[in-house]
Every structure is written in C-alpha cells, then in structure tokens.
N, C-alpha and C positions, 0 to 999 in steps of 0.2 A: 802704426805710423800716423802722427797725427795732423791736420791741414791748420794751416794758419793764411786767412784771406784778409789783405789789404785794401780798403780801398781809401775813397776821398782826394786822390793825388790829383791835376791838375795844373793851370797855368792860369797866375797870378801877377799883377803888377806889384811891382814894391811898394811895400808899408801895407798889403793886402795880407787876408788872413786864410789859412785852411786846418780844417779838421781831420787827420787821418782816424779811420777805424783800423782795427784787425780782428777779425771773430774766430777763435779756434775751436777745434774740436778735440782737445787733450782733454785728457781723464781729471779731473779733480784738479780746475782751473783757478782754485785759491793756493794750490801747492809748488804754483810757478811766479817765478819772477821774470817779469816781460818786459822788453826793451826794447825799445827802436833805436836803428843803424841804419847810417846812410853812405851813399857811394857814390861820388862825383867822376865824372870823366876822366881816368888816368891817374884815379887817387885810390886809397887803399878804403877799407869798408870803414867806419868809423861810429864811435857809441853818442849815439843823441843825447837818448836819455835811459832810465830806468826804474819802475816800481817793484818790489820788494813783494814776498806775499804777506808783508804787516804792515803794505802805506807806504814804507819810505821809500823815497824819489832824490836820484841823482842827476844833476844834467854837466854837458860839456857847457864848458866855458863858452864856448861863441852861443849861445842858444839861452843862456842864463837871463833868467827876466822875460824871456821872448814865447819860450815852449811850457806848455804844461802837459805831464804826463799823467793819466789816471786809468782808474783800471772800473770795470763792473763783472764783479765776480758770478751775480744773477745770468750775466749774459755773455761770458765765456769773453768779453769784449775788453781787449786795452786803446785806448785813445790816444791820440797826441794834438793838442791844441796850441797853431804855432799863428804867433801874430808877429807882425810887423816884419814882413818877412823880405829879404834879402837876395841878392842877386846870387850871393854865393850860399845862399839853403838850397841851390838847384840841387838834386840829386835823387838817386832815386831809392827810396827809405822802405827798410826793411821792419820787417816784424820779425822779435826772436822771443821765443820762450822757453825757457831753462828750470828744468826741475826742482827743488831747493833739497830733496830725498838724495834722488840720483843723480843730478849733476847733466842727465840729457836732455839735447837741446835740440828744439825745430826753429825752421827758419819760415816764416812766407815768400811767395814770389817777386815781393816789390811793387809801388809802387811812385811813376814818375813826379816829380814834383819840378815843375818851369817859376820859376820867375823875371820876366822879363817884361818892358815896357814895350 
C-alpha cells in the first residue's frame, strides 16, 4: 500500500498564489501518472489537472492558464503551482496516482485550500 502526502494547502486572498506538494512512496514513481482532484463543499471530486509519465499535462478548463502541473521523478514529488487564485479554487485537493502498467490507483488524504479575503 503505498502513502501519498499532501501538503502546502492554506488560506489565501484572491489573485494570491500556492504551491501544493505531494511526495509518495509507490514503487517506481516515473511508471505513474499523477493528478490532482479537488472537492468543494456539496460538490462531487473533480480533475484539476494531470501529468502523464512522459510530461504530458492536462488541465480542467476553469484552471487553464492559472495552474501548472509538474512532476520530479528524483523525488517521488508531483506539484501543483496555482496563481491567481479564485474564490471558487476553495476546496480541498487531492493527490492521485495511477499506474500506467496496472491501472492501480492511490489517493492522498487532502489537502485544504481557503481563498477568501
């Protein structure tokens, strides 16, 4: 079973910026595609973004231009660098990692992201 740890979440005013980490302990950390998912209050989990384990990066439309996703495979570590950030980016953002072999997927515990003035 492998841990996937979240951090950098916090409370932000808007057009402020945060870095989320996530550092996992899965077996051969270039063979997953990792993504961050987020969850607002009364709303269903939702896909931020995603990197590929060849680079490529996907993001949701509301986040386009705003979020950068990247990965350091040295350090087991995916990032999410979100600028100009928005009342409704409140939520609190998960880390997922999915095997590209086998198809199985760890979640981390979340962390909270506030924007509010």
């Amino acid at each position: 079973q492998a841990q996937l740890v979240e951090s950098g979440g916090g409370l932000v005013q808007p057009g402020g910026s945060l870095r989320l980490s996530c550092v996992t302990s899965v077996s051969i950390f270039s063979l997953y595609h990792m993504g961050w998912y987020r969850q607002a209050p009364g709303k269903q989990r939702e896909l931020v973004a995603v990197i590929t384990t060849a680079g490529g990066t996907n993001y949701a439309e509301s986040v386009k231009g705003r979020f950068t996703i990247s990965r350091d495979n040295a350090k087991n570590t995916v990032y999410l660098q979100m600028n100009s950030l928005k009342s409704e980016d409140t939520a609190v953002y998960y880390c997922n990692a999915r095997a590209s072999n086998t198809g199985i997927t760890f979640w981390g515990q979340g962390t909270q992201v506030t924007i509010s003035s």
